[in-house]
BAKEMAR-923752 format. One record per atom (N, C-alpha, C): residue number from 1; atom name; x, y, z. Coordinates in nm, 2 decimals, decimal comma, always signed. Layout:
N
num/atomo/px/py/pz
NUM/CA/X/Y/Z
...
This chain:
214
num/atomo/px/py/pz
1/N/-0,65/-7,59/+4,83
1/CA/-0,74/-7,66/+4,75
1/C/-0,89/-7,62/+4,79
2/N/-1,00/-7,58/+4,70
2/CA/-1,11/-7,54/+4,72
2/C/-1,21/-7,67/+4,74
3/N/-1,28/-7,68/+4,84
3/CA/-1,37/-7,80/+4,88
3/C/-1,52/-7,76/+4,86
4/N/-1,61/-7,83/+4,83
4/CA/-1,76/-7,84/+4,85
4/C/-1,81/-7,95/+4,96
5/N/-1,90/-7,87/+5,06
5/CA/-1,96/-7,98/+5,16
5/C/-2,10/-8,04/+5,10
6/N/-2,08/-8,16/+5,06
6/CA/-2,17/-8,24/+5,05
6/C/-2,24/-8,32/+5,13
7/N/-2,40/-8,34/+5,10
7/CA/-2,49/-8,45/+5,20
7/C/-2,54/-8,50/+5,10
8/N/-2,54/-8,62/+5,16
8/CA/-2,62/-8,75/+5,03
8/C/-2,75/-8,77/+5,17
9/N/-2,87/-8,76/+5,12
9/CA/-3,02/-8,71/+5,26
9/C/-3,04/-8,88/+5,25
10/N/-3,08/-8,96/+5,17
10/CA/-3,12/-9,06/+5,14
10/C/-3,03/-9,14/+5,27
11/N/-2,85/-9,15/+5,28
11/CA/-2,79/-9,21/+5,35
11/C/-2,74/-9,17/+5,50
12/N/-2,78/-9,04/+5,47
12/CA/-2,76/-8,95/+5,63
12/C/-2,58/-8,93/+5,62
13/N/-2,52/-8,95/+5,52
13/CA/-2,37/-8,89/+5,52
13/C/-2,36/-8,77/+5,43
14/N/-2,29/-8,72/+5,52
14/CA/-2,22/-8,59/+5,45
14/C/-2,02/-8,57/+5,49
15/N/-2,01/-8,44/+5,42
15/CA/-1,87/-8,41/+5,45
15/C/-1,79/-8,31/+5,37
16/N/-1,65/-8,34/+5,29
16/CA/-1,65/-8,27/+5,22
16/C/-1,50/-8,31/+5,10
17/N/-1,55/-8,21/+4,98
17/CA/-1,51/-8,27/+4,88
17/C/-1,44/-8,19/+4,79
18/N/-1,36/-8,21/+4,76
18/CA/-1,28/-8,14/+4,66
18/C/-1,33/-8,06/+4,54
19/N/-1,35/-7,97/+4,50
19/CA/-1,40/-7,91/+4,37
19/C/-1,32/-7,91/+4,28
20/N/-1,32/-7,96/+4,15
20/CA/-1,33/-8,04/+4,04
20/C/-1,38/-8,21/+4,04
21/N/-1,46/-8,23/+4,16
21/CA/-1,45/-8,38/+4,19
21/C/-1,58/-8,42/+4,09
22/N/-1,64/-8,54/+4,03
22/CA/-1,77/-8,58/+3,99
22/C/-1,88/-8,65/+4,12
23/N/-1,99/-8,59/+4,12
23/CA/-2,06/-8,65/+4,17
23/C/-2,06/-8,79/+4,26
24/N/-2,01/-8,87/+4,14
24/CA/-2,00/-9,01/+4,15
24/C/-1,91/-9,04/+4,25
25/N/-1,77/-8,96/+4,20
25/CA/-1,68/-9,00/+4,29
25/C/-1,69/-8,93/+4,45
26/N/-1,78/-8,83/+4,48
26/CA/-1,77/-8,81/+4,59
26/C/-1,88/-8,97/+4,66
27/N/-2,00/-9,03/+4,58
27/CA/-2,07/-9,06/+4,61
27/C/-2,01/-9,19/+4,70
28/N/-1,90/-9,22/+4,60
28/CA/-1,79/-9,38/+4,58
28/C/-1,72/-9,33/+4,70
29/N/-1,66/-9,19/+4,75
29/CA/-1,54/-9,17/+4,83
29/C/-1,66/-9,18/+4,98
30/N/-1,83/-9,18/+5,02
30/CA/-1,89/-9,22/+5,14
30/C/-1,95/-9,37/+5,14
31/N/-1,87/-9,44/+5,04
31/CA/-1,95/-9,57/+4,99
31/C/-2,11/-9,60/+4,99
32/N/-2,15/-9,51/+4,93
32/CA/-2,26/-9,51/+4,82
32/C/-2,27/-9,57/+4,69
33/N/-2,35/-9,66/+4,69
33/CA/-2,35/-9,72/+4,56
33/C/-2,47/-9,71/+4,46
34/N/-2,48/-9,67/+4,36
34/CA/-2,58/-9,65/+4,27
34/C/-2,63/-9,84/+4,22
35/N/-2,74/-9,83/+4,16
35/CA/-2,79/-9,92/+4,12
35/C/-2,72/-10,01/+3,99
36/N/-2,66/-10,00/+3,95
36/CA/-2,59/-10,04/+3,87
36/C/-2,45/-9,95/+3,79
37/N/-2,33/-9,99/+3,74
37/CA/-2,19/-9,92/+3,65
37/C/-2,27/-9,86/+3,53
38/N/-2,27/-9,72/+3,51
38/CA/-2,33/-9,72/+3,42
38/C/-2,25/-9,73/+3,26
39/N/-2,29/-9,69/+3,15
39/CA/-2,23/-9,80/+3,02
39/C/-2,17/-9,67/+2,93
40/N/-2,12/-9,59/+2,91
40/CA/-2,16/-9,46/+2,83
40/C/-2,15/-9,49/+2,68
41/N/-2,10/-9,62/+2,68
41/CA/-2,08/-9,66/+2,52
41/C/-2,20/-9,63/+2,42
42/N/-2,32/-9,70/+2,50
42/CA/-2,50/-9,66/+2,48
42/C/-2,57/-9,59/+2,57
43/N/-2,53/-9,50/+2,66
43/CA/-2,56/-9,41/+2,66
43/C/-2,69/-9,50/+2,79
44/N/-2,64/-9,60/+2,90
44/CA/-2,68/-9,63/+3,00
44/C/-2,61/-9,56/+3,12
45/N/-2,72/-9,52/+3,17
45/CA/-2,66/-9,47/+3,32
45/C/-2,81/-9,51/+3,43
46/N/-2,73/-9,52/+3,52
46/CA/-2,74/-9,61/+3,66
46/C/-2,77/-9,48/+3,75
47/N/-2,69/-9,39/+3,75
47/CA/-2,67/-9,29/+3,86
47/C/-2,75/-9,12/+3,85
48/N/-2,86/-9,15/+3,80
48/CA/-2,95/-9,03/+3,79
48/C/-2,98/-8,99/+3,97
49/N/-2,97/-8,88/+4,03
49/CA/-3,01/-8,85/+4,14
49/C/-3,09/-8,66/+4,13
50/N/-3,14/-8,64/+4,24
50/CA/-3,18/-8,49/+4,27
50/C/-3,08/-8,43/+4,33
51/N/-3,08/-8,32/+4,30
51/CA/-3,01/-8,20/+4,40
51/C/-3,09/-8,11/+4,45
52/N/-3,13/-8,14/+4,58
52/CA/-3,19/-8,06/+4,67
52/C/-3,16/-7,96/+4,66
53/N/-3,06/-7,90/+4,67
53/CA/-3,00/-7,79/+4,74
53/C/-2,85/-7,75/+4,69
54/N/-2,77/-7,63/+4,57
54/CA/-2,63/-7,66/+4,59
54/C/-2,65/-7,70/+4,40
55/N/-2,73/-7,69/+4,34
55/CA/-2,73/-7,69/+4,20
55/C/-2,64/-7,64/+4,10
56/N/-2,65/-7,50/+4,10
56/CA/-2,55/-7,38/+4,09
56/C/-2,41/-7,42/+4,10
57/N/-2,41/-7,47/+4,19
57/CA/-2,21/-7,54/+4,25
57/C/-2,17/-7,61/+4,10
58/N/-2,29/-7,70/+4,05
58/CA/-2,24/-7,80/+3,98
58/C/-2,25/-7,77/+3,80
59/N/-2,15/-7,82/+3,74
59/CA/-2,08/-7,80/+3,63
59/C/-2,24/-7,80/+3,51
60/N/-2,30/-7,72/+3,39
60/CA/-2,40/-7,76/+3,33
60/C/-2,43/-7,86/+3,27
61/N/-2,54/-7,88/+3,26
61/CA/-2,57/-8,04/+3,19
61/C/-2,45/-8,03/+3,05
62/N/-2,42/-8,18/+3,03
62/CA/-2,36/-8,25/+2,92
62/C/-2,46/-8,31/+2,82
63/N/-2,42/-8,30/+2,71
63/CA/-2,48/-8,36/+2,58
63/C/-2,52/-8,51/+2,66
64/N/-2,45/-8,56/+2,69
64/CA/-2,49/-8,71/+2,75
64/C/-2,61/-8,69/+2,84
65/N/-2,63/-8,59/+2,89
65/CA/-2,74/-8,57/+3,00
65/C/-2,88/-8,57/+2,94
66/N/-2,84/-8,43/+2,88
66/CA/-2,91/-8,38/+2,76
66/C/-3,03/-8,49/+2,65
67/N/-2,91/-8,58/+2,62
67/CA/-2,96/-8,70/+2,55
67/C/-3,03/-8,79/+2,65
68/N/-3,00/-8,84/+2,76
68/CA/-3,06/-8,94/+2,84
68/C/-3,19/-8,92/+2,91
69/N/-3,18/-8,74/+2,93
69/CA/-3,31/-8,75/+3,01
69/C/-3,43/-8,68/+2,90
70/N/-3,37/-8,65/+2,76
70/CA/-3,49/-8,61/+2,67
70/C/-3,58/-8,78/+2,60
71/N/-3,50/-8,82/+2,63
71/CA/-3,54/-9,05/+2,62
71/C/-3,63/-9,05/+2,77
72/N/-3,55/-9,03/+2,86
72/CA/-3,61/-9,08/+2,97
72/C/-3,72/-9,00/+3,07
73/N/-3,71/-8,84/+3,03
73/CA/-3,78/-8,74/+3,09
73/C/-3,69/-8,73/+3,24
74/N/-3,72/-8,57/+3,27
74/CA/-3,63/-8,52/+3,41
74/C/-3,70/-8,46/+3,48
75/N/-3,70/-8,47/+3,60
75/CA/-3,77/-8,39/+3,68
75/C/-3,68/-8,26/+3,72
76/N/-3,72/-8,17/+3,76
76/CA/-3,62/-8,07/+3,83
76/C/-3,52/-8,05/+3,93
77/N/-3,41/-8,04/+3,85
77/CA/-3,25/-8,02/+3,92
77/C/-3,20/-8,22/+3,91
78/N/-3,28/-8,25/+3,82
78/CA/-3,21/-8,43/+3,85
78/C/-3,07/-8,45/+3,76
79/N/-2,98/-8,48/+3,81
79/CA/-2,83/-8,51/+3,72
79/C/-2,82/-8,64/+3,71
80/N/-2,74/-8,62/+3,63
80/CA/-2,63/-8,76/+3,63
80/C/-2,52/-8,75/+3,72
81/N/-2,51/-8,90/+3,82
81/CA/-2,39/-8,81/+3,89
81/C/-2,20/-8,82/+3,84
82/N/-2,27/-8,94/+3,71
82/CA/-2,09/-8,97/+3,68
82/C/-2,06/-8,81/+3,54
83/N/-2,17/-8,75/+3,59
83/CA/-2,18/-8,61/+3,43
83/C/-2,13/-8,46/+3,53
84/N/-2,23/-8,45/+3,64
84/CA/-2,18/-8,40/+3,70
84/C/-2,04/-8,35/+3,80
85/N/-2,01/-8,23/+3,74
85/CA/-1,86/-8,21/+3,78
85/C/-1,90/-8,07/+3,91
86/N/-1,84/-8,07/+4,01
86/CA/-1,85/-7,99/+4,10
86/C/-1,69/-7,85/+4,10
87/N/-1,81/-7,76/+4,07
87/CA/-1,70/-7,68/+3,99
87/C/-1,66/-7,54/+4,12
88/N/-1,76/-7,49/+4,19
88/CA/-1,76/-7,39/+4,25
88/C/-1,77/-7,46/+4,43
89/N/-1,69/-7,38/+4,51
89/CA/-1,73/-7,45/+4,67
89/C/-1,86/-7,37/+4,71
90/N/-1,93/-7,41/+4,84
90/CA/-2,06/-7,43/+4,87
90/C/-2,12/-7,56/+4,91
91/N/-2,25/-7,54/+4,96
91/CA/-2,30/-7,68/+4,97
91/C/-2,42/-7,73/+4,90
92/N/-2,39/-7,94/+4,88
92/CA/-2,43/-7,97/+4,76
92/C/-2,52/-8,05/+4,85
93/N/-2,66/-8,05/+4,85
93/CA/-2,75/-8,16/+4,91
93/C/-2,78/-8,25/+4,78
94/N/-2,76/-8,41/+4,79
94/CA/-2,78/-8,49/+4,66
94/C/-2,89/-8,60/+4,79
95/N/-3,01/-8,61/+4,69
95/CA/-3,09/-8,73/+4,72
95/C/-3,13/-8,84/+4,60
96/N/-3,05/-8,95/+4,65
96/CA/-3,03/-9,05/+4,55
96/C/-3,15/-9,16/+4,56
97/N/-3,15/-9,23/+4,40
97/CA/-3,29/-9,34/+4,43
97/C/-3,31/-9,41/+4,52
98/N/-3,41/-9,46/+4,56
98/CA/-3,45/-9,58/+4,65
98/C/-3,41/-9,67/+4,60
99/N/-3,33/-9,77/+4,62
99/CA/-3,30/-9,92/+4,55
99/C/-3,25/-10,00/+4,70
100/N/-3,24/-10,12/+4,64
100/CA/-3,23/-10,24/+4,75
100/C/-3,11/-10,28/+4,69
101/N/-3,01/-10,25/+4,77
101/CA/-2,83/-10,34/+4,77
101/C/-2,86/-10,47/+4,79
102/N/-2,80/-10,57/+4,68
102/CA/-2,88/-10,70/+4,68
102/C/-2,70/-10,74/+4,73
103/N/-2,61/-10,69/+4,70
103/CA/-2,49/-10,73/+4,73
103/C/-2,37/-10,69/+4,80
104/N/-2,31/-10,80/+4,88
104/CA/-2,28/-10,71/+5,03
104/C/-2,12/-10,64/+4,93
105/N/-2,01/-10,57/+5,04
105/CA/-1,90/-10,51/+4,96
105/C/-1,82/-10,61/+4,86
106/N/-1,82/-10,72/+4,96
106/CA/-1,71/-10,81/+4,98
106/C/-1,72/-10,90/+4,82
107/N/-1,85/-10,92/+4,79
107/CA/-1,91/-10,96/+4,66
107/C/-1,84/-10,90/+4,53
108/N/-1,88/-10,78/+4,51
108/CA/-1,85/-10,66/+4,45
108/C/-1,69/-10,66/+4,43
109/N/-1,59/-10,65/+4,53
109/CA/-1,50/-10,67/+4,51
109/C/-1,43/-10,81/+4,46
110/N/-1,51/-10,92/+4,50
110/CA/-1,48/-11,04/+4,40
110/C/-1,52/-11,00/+4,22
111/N/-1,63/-10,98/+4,26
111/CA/-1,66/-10,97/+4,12
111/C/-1,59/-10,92/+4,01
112/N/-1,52/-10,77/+4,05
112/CA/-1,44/-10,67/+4,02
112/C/-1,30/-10,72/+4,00
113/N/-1,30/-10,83/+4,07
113/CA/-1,10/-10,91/+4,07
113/C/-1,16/-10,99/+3,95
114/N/-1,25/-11,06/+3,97
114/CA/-1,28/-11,14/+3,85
114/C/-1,31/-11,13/+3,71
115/N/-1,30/-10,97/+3,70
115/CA/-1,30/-10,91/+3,60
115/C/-1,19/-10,88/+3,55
116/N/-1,12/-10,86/+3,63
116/CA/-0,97/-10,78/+3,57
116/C/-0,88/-10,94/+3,55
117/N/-0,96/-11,03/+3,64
117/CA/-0,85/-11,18/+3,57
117/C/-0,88/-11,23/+3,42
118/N/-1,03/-11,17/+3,38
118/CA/-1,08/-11,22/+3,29
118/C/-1,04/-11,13/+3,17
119/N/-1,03/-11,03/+3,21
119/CA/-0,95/-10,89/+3,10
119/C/-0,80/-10,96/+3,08
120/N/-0,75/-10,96/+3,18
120/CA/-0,60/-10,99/+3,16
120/C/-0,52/-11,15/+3,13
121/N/-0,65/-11,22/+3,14
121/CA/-0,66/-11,36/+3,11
121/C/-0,66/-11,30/+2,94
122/N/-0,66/-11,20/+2,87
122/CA/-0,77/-11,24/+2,70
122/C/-0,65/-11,14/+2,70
123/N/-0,57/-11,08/+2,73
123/CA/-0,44/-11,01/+2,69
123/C/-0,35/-11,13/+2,62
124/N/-0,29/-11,07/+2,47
124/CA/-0,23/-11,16/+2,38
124/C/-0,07/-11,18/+2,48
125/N/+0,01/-11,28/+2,44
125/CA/+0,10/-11,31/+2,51
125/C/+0,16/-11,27/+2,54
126/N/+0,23/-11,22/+2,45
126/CA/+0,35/-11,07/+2,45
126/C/+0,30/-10,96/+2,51
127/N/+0,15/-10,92/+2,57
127/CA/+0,15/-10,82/+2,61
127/C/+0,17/-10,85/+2,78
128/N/+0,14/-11,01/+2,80
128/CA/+0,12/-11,00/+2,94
128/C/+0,28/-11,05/+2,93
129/N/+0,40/-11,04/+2,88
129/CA/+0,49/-11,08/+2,93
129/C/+0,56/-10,97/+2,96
130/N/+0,50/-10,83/+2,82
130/CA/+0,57/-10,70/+2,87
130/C/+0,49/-10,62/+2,99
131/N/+0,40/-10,68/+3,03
131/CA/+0,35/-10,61/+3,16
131/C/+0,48/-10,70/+3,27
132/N/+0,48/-10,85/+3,27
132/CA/+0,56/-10,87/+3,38
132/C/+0,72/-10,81/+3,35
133/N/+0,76/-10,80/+3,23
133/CA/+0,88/-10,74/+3,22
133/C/+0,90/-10,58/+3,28
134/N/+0,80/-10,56/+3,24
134/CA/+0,80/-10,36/+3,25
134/C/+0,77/-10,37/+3,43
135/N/+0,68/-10,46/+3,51
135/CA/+0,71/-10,48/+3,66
135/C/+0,84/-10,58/+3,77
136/N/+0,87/-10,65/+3,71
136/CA/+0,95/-10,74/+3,72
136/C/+1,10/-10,68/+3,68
137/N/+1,10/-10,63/+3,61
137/CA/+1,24/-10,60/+3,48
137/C/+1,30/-10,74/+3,50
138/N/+1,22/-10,85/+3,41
138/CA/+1,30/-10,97/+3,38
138/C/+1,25/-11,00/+3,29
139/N/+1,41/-11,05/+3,22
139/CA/+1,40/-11,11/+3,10
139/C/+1,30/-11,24/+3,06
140/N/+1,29/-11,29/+2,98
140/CA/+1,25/-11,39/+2,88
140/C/+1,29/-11,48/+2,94
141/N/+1,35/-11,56/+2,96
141/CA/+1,50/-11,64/+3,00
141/C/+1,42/-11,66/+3,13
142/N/+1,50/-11,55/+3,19
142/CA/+1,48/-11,56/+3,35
142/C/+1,32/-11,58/+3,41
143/N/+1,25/-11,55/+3,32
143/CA/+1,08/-11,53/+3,37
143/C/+1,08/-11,73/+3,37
144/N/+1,09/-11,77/+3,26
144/CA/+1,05/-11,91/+3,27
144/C/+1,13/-11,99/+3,36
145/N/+1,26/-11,96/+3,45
145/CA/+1,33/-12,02/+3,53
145/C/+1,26/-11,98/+3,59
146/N/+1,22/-11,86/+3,67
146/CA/+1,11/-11,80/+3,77
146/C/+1,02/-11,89/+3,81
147/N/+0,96/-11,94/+3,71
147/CA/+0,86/-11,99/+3,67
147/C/+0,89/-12,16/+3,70
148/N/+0,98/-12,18/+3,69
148/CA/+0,99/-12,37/+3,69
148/C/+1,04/-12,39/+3,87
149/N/+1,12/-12,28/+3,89
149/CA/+1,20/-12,28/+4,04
149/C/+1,12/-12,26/+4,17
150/N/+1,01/-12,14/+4,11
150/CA/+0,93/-12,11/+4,23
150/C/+0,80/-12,08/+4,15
151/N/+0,69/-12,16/+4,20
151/CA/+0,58/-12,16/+4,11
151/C/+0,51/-12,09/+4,24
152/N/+0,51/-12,11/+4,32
152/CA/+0,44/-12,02/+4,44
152/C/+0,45/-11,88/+4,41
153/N/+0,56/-11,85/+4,44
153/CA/+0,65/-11,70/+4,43
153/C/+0,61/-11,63/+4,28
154/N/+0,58/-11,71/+4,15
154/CA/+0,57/-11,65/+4,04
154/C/+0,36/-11,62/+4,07
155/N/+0,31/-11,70/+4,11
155/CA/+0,14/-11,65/+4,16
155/C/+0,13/-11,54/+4,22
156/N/+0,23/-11,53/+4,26
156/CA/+0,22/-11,37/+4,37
156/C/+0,20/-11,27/+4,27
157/N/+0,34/-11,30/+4,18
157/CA/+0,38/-11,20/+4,14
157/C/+0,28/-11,18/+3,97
158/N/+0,27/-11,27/+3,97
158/CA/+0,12/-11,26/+3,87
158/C/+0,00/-11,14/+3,90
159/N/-0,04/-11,20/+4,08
159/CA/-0,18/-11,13/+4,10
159/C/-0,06/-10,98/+4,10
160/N/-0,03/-10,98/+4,12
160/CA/+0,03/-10,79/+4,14
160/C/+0,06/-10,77/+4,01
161/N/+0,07/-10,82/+3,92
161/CA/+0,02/-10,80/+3,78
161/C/-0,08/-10,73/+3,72
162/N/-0,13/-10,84/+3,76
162/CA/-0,33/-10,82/+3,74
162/C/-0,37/-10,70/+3,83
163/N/-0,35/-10,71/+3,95
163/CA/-0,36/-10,58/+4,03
163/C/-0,32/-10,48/+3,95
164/N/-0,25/-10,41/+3,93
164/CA/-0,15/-10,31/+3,83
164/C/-0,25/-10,30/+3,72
165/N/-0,26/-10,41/+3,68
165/CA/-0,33/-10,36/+3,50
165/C/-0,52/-10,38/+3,58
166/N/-0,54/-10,42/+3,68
166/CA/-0,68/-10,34/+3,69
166/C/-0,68/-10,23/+3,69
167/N/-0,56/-10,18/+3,79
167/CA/-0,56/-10,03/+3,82
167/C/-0,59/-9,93/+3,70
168/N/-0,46/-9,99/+3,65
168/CA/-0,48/-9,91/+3,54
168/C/-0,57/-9,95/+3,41
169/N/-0,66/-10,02/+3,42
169/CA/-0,77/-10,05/+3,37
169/C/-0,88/-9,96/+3,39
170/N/-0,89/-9,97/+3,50
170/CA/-1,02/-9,89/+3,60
170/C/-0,98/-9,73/+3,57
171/N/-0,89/-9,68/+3,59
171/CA/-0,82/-9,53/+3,53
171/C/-0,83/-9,47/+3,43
172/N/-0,82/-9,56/+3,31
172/CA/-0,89/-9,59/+3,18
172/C/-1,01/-9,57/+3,15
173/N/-1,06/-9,65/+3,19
173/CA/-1,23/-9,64/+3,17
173/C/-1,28/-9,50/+3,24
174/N/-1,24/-9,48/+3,35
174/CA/-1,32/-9,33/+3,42
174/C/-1,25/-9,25/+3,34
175/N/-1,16/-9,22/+3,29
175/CA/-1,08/-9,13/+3,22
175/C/-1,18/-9,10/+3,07
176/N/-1,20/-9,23/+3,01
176/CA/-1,30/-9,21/+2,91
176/C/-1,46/-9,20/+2,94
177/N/-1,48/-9,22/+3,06
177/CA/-1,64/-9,22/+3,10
177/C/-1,64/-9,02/+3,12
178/N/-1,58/-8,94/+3,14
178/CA/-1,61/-8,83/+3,16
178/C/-1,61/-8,78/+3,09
179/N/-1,73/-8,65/+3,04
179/CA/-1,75/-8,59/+2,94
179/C/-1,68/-8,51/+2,91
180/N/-1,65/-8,49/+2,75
180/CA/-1,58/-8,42/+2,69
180/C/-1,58/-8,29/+2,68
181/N/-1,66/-8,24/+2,73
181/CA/-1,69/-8,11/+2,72
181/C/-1,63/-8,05/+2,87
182/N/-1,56/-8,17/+2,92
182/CA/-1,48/-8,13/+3,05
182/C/-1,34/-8,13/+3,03
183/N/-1,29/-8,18/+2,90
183/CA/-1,17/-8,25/+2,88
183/C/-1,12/-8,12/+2,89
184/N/-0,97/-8,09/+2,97
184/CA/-0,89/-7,97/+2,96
184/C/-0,85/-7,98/+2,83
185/N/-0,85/-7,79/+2,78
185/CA/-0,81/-7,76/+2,67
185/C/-0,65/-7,78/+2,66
186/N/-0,56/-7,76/+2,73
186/CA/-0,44/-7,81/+2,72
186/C/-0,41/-7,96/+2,68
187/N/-0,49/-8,08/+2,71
187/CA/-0,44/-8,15/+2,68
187/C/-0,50/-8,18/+2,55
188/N/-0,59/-8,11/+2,46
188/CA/-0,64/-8,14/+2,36
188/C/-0,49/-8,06/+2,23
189/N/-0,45/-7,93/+2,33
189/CA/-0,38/-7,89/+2,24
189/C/-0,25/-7,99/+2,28
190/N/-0,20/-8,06/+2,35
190/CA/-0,08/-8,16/+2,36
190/C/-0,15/-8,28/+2,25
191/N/-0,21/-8,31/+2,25
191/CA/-0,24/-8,41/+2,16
191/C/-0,27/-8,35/+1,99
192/N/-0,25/-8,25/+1,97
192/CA/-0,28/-8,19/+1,86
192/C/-0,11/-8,11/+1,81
193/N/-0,02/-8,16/+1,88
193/CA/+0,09/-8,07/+1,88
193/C/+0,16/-8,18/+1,85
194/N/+0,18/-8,31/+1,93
194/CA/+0,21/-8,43/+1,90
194/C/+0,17/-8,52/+1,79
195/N/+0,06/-8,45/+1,74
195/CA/+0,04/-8,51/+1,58
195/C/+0,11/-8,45/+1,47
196/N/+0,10/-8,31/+1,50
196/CA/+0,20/-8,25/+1,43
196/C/+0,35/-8,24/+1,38
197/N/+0,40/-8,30/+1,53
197/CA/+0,55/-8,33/+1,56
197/C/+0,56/-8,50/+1,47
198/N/+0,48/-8,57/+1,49
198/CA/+0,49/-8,64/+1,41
198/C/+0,51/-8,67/+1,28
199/N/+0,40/-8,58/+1,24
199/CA/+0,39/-8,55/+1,10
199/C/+0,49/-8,50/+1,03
200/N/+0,57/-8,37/+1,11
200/CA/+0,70/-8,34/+1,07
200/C/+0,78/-8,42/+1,05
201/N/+0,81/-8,47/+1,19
201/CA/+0,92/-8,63/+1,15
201/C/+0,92/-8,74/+1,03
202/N/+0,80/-8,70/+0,99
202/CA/+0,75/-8,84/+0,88
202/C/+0,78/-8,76/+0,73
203/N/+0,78/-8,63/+0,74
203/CA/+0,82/-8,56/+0,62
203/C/+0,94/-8,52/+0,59
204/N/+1,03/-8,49/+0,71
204/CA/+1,16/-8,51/+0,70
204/C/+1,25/-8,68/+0,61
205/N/+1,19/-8,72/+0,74
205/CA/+1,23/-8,88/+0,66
205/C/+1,22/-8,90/+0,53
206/N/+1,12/-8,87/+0,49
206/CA/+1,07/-8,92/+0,35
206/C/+1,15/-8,82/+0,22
207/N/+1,21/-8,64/+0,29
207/CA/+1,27/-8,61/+0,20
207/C/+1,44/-8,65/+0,23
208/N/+1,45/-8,70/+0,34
208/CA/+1,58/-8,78/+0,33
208/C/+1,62/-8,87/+0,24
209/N/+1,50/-8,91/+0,22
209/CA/+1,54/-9,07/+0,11
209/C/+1,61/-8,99/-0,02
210/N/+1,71/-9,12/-0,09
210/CA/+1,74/-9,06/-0,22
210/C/+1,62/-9,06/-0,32
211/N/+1,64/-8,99/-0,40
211/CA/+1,54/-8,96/-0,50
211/C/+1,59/-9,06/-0,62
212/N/+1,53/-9,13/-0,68
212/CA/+1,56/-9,26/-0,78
212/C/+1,60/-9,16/-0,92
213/N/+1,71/-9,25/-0,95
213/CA/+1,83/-9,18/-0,99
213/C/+1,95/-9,10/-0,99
214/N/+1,92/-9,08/-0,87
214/CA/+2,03/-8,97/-0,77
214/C/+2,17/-9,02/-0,78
């Protein structure tokens, strides 16, 4: 596996990091925190930094870049770091903004649980019963005796619920926060192959039917 040694100068850490990794996530893997999550829905981002040193290494600006800093203005070599993809090994010097952490870890991770109770709290019924079915493998039936026998034992097994569907909440969202212009072409052609396969299926069926008056 090919690595890139990175330094963040602002925090005095460095080390090193996987190439295909983002910015961000190397920033998240020395607990570094940018000033705020940024939003890509409108096209908010939090995690603008410089690269000293190690530019070259990193993947070209993205339309999202492109757009944010022709609004906001750029100085020389400044990225995005959730845009930024580290493509080649070498070393990456990043110096990030000055900001004041108003909130210790421990916060942050409440807040983050409290989000995913509040996501999974607004999930319609049936979906949170086939989350505990598809973890659980228990029936209907048996979930509500679960549930009347051991109300302790069924809280547990709730938060590991919710744990699970943040996860894969959180996997989701970064999955769709990275730019498209990084999306591997294989999986664009699996999704284009799978529409197809469908499409077939749906035309077959339809000349199966009898034809009225047959």
């Amino acid at each position: 596996m090919s690595v890139a040694e990175i330094k963040f100068e602002r925090e005095d850490r460095d080390g090193v990091i996987a190439v295909g990794s983002y910015l961000i996530d190397a920033a998240k893997r020395f607990g570094i925190s940018f000033e705020g999550e940024c939003i890509q829905a409108d096209g908010t981002h939090y995690c603008s930094a410089m690269i000293t040193s190690g530019a070259p290494n990193l993947s070209p600006l993205t339309l999202a870049e492109s757009e944010h800093f022709a609004a906001n203005g750029r100085k020389v070599n400044e990225r995005l770091a959730c845009q930024a993809k580290i493509e080649r090994p070498g070393e990456i010097v990043v110096m990030t903004k000055d900001w004041k952490e108003e909130t210790t870890d421990q916060t942050k991770v409440d807040e983050q649980n409290e989000k995913y109770k509040k996501d999974f709290a607004e999930l319609p019924l049936e979906k949170k019963l086939a989350a505990l079915a598809q973890l659980e493998a228990i029936a209907l039936g048996e979930t509500f005796s679960f549930i009347f026998n051991s109300p302790y034992m069924v809280f547990d097994k709730v938060m590991d619920v919710m744990a699970e569907f943040g996860l894969k909440k959180e996997h989701q969202e970064k999955r769709a926060a990275r730019p498209t212009e990084h999306e591997p072409a294989k999986a664009k052609t699996q999704t284009q192959t799978e529409a197809g396969r469908r499409k077939r299926s749906s035309m077959r069926k339809d000349n199966a039917k009898p034809k009225v008056g047959e």
